[in-house]
N, C-alpha and C positions, 0 to 999 in steps of 0.2 A: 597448599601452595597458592601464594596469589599470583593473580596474572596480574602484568603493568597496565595502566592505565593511559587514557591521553584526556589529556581537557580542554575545552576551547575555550579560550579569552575574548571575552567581546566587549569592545570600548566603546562605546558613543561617543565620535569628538574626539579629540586631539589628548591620544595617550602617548609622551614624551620615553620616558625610556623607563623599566621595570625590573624588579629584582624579584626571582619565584626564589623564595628559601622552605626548607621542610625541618619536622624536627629529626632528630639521628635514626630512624628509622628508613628515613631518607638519603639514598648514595650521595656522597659528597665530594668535594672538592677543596673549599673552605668553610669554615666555623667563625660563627659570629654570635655572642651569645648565646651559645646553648642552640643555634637555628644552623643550619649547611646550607649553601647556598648549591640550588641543585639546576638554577636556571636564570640566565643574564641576556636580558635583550635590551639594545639599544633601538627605540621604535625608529629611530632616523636614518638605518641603514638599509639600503635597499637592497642589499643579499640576502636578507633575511629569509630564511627556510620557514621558518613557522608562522610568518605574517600572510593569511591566507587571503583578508580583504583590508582596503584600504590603499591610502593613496600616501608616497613620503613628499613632504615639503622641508625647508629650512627657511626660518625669519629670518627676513635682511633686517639691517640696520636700520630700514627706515620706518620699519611695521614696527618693530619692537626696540628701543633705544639701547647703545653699549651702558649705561650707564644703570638700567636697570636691567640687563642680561648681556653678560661678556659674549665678545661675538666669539669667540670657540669655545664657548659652555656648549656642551653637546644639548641641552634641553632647549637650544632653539631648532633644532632639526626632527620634525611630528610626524607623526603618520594621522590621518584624518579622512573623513569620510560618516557618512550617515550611518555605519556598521565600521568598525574597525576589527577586524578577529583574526587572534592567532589561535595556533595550535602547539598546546606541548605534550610531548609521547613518552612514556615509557612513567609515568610518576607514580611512588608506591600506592596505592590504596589505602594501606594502614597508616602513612605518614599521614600528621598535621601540615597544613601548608599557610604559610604569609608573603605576600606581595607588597611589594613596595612601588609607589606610583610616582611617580615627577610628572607635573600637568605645564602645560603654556599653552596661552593665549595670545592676542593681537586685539582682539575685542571682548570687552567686560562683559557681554552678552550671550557666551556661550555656556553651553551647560555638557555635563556628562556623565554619563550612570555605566558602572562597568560590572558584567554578569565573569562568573565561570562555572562552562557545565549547563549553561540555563539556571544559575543559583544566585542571585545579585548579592553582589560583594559591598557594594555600596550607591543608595539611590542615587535619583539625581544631585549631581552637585552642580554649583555656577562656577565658573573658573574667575578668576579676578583677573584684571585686563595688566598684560606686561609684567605678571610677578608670578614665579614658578612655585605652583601646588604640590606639598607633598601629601 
């Protein structure tokens, strides 16, 4: 028997909204390629149960242009902070797991390396200034 697991997510920098999927090992909901999607967070919302540190913000119009981000594209509303970290509970251990990132910026200047578990998922990256990283 395994026991469930929990992982913590930790963003440096402005993680926009993410998509935790596992493979069928993993309880599901929906199917997308062969992947379940076993966990849906929109980092711009401030109910969020699993967002443990960090701060949410939404780009106006004047940070970041409608022309290069529709103003209700939900990837202009960030959670941000020098540590960003969520927590997700109950994930199988024997599952593979992929994440899916949407990054914004306001400044070309920003960078962000994202761990889970203490495991770097991906080093540092630089965000491009006004145009949404996937």
């Amino acid at each position: 028997m395994s026991a469930a697991k929990s992982i913590l997510l930790t963003v440096w920098l402005c993680a926009v909204f993410f998509t935790l999927t596992g493979t069928p090992a993993a309880e599901t909901a929906t199917q997308n390629e062969g992947w379940y999607r076993v966990a849906n967070e929109d980092c711009g919302s401030e109910n969020s149960m699993r967002l443990m540190e960090g701060s949410v913000w939404r780009y106006p119009e004047d940070a970041i242009p409608a022309d290069k981000v529709s103003p209700d594209d939900p990837a202009r509303t960030i959670v941000f902070g020098s540590n960003v970290v969520y927590r997700f509970e109950g994930l199988n251990p024997s599952a593979q797991y992929r994440l899916e990132i949407i990054c914004l910026s306001d400044d070309g200047g920003r960078a962000q390396k994202l761990l889970a578990g203490g495991k770097v998922l991906h080093e540092t990256i630089h965000l491009p200034q006004n145009n949404p990283l996937t």
